[in-house]
mmCIF file of the protein (N, C-alpha, C, O) and its ligand, coordinates in Angstrom:
data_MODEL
# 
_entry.id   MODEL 
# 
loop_
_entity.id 
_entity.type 
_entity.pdbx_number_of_molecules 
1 polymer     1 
2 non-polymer 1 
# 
_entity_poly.entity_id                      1 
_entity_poly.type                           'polypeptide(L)' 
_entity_poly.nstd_linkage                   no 
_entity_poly.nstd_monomer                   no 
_entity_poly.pdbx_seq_one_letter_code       
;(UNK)(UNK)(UNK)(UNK)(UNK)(UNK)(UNK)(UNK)(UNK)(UNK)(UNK)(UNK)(UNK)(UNK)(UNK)(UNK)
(UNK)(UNK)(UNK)(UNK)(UNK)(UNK)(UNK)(UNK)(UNK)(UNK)(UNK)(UNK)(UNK)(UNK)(UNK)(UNK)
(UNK)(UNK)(UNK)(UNK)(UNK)(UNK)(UNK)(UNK)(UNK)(UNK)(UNK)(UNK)(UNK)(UNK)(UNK)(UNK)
(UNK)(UNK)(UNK)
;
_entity_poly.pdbx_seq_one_letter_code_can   XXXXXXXXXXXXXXXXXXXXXXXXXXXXXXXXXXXXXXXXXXXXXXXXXXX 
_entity_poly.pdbx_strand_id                 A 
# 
loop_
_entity_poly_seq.entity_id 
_entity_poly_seq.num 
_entity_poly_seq.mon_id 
_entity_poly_seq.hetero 
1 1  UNK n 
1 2  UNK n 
1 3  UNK n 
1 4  UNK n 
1 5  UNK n 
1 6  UNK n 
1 7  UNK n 
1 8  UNK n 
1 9  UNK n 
1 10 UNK n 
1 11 UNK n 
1 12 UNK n 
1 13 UNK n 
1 14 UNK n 
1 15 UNK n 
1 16 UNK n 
1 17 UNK n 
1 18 UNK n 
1 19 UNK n 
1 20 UNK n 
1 21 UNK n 
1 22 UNK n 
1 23 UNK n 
1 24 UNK n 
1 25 UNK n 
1 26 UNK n 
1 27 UNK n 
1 28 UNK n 
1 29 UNK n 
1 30 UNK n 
1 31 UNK n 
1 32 UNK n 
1 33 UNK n 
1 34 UNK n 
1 35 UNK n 
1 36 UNK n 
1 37 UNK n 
1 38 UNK n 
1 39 UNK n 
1 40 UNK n 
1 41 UNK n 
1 42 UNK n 
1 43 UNK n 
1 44 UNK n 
1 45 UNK n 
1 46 UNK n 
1 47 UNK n 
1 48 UNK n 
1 49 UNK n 
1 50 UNK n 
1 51 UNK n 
# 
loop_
_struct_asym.id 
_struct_asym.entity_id 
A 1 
B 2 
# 
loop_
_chem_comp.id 
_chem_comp.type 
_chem_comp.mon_nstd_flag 
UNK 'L-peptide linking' . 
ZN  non-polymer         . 
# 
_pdbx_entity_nonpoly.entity_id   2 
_pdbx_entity_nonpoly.name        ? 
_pdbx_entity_nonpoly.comp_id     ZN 
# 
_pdbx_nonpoly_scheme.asym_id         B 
_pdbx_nonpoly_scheme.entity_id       2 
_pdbx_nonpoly_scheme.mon_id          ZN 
_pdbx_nonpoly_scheme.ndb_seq_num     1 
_pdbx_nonpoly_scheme.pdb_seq_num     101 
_pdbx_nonpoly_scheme.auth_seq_num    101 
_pdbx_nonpoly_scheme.pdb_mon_id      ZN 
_pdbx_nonpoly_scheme.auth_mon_id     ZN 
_pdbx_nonpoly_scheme.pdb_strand_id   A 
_pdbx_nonpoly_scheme.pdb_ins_code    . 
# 
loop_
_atom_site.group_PDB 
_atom_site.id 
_atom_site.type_symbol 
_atom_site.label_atom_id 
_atom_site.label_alt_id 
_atom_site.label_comp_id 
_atom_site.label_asym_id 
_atom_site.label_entity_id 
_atom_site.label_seq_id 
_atom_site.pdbx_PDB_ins_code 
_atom_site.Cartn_x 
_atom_site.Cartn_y 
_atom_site.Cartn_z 
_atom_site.occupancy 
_atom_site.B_iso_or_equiv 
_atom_site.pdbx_formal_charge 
_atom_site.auth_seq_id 
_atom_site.auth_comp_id 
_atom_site.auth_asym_id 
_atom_site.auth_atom_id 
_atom_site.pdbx_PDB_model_num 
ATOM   1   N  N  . UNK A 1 1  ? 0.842  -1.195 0.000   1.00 0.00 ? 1   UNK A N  1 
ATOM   2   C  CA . UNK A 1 1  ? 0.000  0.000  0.000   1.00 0.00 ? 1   UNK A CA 1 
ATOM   3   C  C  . UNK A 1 1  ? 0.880  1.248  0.000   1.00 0.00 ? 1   UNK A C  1 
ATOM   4   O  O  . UNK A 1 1  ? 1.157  1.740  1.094   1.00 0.00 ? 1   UNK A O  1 
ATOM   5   N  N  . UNK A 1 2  ? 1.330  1.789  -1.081  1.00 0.00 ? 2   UNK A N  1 
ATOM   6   C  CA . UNK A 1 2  ? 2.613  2.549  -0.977  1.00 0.00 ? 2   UNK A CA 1 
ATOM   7   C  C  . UNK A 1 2  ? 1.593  3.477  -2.006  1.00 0.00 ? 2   UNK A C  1 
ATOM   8   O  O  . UNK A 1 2  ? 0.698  3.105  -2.764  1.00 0.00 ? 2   UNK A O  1 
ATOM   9   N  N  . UNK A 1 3  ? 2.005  4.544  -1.768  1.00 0.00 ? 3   UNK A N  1 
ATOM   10  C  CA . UNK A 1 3  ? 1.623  5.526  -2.419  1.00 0.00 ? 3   UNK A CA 1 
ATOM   11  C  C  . UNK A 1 3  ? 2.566  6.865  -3.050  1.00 0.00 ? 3   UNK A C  1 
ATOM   12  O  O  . UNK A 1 3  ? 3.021  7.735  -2.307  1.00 0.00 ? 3   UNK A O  1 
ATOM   13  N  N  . UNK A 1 4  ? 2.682  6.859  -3.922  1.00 0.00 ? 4   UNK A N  1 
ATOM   14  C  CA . UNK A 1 4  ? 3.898  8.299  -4.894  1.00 0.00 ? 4   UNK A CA 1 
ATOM   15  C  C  . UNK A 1 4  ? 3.352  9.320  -4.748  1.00 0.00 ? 4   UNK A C  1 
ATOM   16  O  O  . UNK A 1 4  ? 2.365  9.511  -5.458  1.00 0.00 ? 4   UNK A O  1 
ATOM   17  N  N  . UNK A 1 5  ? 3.708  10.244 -3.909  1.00 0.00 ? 5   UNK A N  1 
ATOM   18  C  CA . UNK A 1 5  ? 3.196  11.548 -4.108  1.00 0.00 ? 5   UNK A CA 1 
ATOM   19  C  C  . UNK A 1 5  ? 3.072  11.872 -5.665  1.00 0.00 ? 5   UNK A C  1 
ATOM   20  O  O  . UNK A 1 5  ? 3.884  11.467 -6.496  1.00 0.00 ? 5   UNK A O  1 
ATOM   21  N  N  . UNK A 1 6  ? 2.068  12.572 -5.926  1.00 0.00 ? 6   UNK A N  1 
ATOM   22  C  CA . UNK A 1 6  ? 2.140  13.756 -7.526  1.00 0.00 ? 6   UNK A CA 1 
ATOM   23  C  C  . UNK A 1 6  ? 2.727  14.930 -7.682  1.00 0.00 ? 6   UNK A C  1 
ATOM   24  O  O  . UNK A 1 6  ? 2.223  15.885 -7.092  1.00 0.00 ? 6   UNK A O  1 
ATOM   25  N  N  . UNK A 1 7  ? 3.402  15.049 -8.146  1.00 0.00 ? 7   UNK A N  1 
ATOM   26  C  CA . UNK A 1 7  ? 4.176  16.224 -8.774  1.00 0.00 ? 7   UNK A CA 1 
ATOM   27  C  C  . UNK A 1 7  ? 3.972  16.462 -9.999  1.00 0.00 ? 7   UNK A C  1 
ATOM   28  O  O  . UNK A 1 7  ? 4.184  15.688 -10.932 1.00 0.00 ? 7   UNK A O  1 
ATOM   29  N  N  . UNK A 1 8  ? 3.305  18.181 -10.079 1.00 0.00 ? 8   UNK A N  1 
ATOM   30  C  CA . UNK A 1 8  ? 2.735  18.590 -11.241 1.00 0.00 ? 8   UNK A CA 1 
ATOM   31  C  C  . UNK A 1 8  ? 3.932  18.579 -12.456 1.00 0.00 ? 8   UNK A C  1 
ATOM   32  O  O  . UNK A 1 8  ? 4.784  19.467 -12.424 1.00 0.00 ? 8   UNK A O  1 
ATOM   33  N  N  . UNK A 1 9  ? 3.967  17.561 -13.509 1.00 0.00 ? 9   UNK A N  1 
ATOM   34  C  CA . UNK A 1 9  ? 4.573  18.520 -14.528 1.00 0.00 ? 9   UNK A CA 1 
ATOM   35  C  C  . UNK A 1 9  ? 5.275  19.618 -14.749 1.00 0.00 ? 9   UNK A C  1 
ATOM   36  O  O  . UNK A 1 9  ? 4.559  20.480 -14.240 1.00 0.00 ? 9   UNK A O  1 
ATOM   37  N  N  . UNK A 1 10 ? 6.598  20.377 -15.354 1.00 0.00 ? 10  UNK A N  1 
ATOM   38  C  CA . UNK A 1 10 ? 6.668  21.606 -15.992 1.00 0.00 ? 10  UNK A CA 1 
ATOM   39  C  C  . UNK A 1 10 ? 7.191  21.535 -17.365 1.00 0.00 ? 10  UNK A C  1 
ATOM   40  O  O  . UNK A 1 10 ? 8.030  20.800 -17.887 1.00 0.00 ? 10  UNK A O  1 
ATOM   41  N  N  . UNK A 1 11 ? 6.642  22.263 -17.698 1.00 0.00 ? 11  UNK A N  1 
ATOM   42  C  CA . UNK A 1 11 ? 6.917  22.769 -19.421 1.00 0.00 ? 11  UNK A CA 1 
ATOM   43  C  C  . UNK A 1 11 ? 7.773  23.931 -19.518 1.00 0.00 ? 11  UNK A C  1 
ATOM   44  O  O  . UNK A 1 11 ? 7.814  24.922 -18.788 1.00 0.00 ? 11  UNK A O  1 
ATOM   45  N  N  . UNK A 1 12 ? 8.392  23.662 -20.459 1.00 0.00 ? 12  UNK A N  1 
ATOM   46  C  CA . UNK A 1 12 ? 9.150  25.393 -20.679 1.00 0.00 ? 12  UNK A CA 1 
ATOM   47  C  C  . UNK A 1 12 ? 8.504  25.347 -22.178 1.00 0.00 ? 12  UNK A C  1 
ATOM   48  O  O  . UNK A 1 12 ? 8.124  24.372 -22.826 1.00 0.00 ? 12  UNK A O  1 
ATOM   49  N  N  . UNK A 1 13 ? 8.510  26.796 -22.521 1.00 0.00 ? 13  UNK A N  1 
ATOM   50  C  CA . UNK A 1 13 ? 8.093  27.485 -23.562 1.00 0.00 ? 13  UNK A CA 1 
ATOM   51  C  C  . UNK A 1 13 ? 8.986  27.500 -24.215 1.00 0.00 ? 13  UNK A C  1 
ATOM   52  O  O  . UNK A 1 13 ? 10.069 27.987 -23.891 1.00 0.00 ? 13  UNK A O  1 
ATOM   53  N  N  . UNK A 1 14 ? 8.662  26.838 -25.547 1.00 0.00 ? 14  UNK A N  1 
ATOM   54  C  CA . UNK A 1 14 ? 10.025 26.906 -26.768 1.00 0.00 ? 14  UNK A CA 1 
ATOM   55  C  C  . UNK A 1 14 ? 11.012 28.187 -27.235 1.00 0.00 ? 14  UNK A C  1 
ATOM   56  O  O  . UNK A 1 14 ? 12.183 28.340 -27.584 1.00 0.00 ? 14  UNK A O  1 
ATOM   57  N  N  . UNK A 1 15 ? 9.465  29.252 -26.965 1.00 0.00 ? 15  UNK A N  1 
ATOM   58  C  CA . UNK A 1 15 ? 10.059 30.121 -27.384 1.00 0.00 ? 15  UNK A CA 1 
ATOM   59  C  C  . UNK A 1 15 ? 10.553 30.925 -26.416 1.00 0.00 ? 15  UNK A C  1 
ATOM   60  O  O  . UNK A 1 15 ? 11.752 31.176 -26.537 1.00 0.00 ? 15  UNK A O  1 
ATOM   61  N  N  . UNK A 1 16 ? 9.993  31.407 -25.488 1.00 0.00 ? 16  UNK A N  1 
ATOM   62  C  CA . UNK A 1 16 ? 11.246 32.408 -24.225 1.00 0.00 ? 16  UNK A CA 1 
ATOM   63  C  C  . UNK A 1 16 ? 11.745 31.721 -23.038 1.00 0.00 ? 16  UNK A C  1 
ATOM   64  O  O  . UNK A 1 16 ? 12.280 32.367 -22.137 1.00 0.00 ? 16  UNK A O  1 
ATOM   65  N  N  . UNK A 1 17 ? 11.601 30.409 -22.976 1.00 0.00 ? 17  UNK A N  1 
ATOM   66  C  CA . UNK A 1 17 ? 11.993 29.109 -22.178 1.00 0.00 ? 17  UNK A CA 1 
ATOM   67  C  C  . UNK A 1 17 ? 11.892 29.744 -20.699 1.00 0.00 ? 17  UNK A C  1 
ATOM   68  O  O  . UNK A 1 17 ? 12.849 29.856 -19.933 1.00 0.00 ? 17  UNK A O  1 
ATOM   69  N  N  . UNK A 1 18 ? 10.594 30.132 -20.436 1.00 0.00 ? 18  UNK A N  1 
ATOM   70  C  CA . UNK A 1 18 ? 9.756  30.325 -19.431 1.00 0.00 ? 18  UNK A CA 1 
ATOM   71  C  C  . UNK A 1 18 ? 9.163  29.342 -18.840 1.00 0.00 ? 18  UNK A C  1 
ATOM   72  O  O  . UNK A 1 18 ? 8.319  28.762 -19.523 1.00 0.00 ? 18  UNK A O  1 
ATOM   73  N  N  . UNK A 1 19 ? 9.352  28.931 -17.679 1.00 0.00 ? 19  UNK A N  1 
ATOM   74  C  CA . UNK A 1 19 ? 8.892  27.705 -17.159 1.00 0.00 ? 19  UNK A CA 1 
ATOM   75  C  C  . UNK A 1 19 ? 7.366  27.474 -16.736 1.00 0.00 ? 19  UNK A C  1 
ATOM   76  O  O  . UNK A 1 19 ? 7.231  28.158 -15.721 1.00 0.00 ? 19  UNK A O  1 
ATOM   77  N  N  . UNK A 1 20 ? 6.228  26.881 -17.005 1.00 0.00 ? 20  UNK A N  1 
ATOM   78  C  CA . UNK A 1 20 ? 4.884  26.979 -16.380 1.00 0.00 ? 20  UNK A CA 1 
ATOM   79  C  C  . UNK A 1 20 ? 4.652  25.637 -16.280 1.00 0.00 ? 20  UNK A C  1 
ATOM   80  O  O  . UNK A 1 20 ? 5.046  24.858 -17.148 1.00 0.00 ? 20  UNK A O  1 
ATOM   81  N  N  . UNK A 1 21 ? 3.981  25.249 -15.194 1.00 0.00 ? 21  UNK A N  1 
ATOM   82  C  CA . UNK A 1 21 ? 3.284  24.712 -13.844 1.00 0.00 ? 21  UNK A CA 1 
ATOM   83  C  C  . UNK A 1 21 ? 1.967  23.661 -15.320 1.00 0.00 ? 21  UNK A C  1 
ATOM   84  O  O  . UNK A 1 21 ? 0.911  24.146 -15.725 1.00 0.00 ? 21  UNK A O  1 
ATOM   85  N  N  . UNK A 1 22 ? 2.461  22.455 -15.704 1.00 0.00 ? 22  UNK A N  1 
ATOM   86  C  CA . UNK A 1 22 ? 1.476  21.880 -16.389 1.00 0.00 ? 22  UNK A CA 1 
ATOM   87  C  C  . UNK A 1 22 ? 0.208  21.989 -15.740 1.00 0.00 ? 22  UNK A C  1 
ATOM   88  O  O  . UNK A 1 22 ? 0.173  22.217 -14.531 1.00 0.00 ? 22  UNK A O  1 
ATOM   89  N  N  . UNK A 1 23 ? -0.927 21.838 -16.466 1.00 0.00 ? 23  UNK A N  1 
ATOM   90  C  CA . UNK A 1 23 ? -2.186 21.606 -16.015 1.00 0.00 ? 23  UNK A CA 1 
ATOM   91  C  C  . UNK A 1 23 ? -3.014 20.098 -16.039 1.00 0.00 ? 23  UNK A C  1 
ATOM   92  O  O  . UNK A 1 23 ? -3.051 19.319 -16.992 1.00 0.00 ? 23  UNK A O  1 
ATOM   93  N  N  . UNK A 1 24 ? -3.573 19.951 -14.892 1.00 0.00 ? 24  UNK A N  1 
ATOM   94  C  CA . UNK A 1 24 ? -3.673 18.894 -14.331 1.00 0.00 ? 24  UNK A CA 1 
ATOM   95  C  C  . UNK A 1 24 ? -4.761 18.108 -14.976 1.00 0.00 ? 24  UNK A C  1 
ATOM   96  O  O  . UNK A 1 24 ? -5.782 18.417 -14.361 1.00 0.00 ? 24  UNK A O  1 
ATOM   97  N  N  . UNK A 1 25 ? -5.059 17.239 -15.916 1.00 0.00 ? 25  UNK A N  1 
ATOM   98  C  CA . UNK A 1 25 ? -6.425 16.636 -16.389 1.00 0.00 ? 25  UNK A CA 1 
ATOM   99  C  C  . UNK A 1 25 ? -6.332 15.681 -15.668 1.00 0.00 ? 25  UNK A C  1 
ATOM   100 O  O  . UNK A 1 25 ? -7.418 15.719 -15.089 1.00 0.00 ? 25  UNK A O  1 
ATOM   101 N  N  . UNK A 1 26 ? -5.828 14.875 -15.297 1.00 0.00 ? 26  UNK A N  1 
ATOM   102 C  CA . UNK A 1 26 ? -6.152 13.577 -14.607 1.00 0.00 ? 26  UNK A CA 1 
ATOM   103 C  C  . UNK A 1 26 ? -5.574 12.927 -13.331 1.00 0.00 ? 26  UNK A C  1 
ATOM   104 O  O  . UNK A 1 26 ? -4.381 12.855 -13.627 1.00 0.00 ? 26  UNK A O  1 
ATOM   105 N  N  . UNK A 1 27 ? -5.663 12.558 -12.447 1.00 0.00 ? 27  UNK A N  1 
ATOM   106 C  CA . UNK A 1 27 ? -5.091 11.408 -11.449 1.00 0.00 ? 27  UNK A CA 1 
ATOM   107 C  C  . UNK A 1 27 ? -3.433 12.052 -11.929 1.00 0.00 ? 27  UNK A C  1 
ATOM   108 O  O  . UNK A 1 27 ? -2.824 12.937 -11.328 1.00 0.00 ? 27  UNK A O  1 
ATOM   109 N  N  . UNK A 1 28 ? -3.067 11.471 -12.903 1.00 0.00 ? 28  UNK A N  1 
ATOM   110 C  CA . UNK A 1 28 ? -1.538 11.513 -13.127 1.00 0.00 ? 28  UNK A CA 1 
ATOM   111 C  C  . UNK A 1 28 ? -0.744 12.334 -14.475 1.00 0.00 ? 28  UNK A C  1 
ATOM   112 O  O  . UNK A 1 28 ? 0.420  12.626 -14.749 1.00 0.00 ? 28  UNK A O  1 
ATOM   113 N  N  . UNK A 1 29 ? -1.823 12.477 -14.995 1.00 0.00 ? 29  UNK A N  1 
ATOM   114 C  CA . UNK A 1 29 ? -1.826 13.536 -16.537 1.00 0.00 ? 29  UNK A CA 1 
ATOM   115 C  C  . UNK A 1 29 ? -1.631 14.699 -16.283 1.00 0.00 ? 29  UNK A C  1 
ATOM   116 O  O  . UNK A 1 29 ? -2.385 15.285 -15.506 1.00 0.00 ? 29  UNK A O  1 
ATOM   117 N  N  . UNK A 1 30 ? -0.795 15.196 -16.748 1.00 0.00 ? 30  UNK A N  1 
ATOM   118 C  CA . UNK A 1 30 ? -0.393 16.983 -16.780 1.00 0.00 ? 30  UNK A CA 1 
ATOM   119 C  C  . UNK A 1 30 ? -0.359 17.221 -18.585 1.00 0.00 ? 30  UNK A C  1 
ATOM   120 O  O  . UNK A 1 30 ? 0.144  16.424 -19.378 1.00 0.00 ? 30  UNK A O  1 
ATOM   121 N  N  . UNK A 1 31 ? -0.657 17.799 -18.742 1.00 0.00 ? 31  UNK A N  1 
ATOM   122 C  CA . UNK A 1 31 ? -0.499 18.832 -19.850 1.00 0.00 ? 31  UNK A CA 1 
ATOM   123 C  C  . UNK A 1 31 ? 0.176  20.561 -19.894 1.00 0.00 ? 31  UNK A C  1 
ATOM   124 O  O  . UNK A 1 31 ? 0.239  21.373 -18.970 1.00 0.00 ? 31  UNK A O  1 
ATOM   125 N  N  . UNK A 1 32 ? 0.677  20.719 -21.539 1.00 0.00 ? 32  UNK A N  1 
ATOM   126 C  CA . UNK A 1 32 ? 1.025  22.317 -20.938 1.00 0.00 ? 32  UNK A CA 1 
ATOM   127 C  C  . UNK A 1 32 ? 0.139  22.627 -21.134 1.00 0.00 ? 32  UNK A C  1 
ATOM   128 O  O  . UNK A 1 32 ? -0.836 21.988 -21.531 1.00 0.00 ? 32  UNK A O  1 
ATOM   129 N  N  . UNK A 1 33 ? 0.312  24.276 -20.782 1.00 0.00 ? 33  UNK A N  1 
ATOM   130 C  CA . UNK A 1 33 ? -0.730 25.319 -20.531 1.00 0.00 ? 33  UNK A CA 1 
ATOM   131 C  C  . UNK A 1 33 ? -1.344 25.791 -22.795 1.00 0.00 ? 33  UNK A C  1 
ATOM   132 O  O  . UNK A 1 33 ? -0.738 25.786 -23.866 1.00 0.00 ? 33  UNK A O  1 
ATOM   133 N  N  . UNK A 1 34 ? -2.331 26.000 -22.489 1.00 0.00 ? 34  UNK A N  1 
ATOM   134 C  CA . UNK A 1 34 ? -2.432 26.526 -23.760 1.00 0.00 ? 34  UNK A CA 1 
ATOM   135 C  C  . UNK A 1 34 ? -1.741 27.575 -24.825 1.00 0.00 ? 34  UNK A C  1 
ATOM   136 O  O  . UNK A 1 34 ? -1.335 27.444 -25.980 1.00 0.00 ? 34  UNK A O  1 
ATOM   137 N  N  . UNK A 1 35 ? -1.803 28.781 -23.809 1.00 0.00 ? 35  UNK A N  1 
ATOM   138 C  CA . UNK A 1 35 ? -0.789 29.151 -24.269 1.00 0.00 ? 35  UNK A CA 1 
ATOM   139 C  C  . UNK A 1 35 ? 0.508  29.664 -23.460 1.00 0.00 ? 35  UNK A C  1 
ATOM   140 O  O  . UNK A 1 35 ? 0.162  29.528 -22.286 1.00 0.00 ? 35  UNK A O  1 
ATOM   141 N  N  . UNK A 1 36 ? 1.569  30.084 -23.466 1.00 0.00 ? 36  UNK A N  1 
ATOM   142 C  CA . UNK A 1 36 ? 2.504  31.171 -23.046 1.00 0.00 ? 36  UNK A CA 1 
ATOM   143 C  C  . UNK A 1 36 ? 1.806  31.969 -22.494 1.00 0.00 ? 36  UNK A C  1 
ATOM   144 O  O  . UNK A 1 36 ? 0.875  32.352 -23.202 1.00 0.00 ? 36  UNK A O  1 
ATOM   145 N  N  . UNK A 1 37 ? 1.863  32.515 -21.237 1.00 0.00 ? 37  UNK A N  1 
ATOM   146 C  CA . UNK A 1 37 ? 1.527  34.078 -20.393 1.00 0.00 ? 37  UNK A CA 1 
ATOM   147 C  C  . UNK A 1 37 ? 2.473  35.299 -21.037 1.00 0.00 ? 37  UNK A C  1 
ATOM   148 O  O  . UNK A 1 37 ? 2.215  36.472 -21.308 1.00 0.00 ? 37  UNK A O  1 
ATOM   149 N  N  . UNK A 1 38 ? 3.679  34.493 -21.157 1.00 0.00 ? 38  UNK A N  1 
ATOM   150 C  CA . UNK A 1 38 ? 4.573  35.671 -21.581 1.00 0.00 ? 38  UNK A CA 1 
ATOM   151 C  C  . UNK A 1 38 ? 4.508  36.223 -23.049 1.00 0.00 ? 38  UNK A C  1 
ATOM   152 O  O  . UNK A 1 38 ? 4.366  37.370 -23.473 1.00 0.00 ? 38  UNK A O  1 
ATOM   153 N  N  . UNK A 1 39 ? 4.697  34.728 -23.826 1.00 0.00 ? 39  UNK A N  1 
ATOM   154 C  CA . UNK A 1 39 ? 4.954  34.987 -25.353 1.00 0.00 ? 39  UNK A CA 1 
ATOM   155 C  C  . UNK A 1 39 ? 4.246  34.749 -26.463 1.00 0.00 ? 39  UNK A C  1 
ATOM   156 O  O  . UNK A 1 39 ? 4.538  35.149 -27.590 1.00 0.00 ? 39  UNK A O  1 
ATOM   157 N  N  . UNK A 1 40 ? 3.090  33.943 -26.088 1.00 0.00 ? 40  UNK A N  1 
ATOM   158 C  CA . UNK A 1 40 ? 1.792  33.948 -26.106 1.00 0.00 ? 40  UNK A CA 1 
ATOM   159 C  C  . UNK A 1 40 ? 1.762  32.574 -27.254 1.00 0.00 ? 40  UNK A C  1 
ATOM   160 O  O  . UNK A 1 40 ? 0.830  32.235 -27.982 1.00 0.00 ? 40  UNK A O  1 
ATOM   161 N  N  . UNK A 1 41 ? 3.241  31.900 -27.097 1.00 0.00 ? 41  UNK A N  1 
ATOM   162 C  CA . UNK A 1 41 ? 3.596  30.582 -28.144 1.00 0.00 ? 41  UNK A CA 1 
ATOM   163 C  C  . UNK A 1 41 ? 2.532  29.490 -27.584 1.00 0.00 ? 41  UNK A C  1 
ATOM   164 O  O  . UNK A 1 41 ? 1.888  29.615 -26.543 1.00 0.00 ? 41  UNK A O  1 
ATOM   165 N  N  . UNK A 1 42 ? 2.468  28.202 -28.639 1.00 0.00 ? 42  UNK A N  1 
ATOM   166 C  CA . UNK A 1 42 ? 1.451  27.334 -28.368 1.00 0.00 ? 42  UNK A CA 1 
ATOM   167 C  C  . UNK A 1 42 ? 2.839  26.327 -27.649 1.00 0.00 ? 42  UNK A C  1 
ATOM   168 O  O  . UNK A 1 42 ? 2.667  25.834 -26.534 1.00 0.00 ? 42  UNK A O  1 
ATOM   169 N  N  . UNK A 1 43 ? 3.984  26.133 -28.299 1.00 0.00 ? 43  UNK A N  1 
ATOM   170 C  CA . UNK A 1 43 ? 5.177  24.863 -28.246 1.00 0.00 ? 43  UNK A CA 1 
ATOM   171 C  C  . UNK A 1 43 ? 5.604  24.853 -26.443 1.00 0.00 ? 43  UNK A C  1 
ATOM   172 O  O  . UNK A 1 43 ? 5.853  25.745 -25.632 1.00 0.00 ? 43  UNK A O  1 
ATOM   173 N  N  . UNK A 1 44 ? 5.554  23.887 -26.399 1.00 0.00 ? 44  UNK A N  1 
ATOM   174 C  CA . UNK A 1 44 ? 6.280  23.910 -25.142 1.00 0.00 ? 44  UNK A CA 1 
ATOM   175 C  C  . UNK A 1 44 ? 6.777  22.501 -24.860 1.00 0.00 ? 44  UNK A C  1 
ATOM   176 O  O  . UNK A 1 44 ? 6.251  21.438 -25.191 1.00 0.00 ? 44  UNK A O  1 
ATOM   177 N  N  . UNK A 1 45 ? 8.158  22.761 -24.023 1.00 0.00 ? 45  UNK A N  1 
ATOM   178 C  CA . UNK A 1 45 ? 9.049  20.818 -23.847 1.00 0.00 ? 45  UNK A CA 1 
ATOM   179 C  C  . UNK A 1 45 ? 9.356  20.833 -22.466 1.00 0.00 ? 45  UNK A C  1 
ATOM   180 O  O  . UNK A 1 45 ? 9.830  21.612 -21.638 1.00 0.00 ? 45  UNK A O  1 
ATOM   181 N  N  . UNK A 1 46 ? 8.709  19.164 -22.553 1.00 0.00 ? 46  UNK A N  1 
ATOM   182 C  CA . UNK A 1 46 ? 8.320  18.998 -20.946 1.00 0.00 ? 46  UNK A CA 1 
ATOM   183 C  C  . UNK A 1 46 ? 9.493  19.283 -20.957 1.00 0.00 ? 46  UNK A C  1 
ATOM   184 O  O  . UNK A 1 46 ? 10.174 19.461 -21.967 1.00 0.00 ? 46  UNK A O  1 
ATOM   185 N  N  . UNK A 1 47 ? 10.053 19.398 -19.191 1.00 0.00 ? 47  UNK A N  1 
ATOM   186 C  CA . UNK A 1 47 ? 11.270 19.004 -18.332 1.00 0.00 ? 47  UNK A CA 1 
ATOM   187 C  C  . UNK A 1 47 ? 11.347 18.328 -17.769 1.00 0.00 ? 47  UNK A C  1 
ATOM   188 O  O  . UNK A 1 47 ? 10.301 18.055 -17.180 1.00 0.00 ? 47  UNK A O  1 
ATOM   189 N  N  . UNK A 1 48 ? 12.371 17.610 -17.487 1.00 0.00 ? 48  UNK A N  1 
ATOM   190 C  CA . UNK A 1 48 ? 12.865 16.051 -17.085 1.00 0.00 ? 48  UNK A CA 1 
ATOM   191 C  C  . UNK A 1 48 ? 12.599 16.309 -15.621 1.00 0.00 ? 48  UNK A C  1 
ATOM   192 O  O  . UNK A 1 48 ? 12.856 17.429 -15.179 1.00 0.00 ? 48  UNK A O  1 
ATOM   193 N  N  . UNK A 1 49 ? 12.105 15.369 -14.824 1.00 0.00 ? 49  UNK A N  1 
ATOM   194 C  CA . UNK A 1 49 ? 12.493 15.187 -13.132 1.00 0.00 ? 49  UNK A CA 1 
ATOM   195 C  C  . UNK A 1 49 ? 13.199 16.241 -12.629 1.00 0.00 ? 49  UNK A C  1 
ATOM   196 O  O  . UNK A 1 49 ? 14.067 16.857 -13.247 1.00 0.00 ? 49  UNK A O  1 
ATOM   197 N  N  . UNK A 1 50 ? 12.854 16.444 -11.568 1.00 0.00 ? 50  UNK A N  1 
ATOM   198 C  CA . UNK A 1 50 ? 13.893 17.607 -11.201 1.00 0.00 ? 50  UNK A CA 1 
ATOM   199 C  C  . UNK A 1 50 ? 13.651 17.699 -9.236  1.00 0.00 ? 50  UNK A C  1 
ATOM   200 O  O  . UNK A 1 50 ? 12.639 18.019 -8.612  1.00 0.00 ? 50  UNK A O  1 
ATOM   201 N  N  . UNK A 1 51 ? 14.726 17.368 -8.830  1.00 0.00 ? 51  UNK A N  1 
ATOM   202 C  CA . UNK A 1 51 ? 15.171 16.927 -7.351  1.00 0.00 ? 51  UNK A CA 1 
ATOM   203 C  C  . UNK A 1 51 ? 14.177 17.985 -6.533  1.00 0.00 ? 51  UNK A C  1 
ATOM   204 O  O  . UNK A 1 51 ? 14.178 18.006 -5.303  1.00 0.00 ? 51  UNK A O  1 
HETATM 205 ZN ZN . ZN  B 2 .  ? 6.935  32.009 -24.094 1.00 0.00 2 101 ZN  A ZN 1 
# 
């Protein structure tokens, strides 16, 4: 009975490699954000694990 905490996702933005907080659809699914806040790009690449 072990349980993994969740940790949201992050995406950086291709284009001003601004980091945002994926959005949560499911149990364990993150997605990025639609668009950029900053740059208003659609692209964004997850980021790997991070301590
Ligand atoms: Zn951007």
């Amino acid at each position: 009975m072990s349980h993994v905490p969740e940790r949201p996702l992050l995406f950086a933005c291709a284009e001003c490699s601004v980091v945002h907080v994926g959005v949560r659809e499911s149990e364990d699914h993150y997605r990025p954000p639609d668009h950029c806040s900053v740059c208003d790009s659609e692209t964004f690449t997850e980021l790997p694990d991070h301590p």
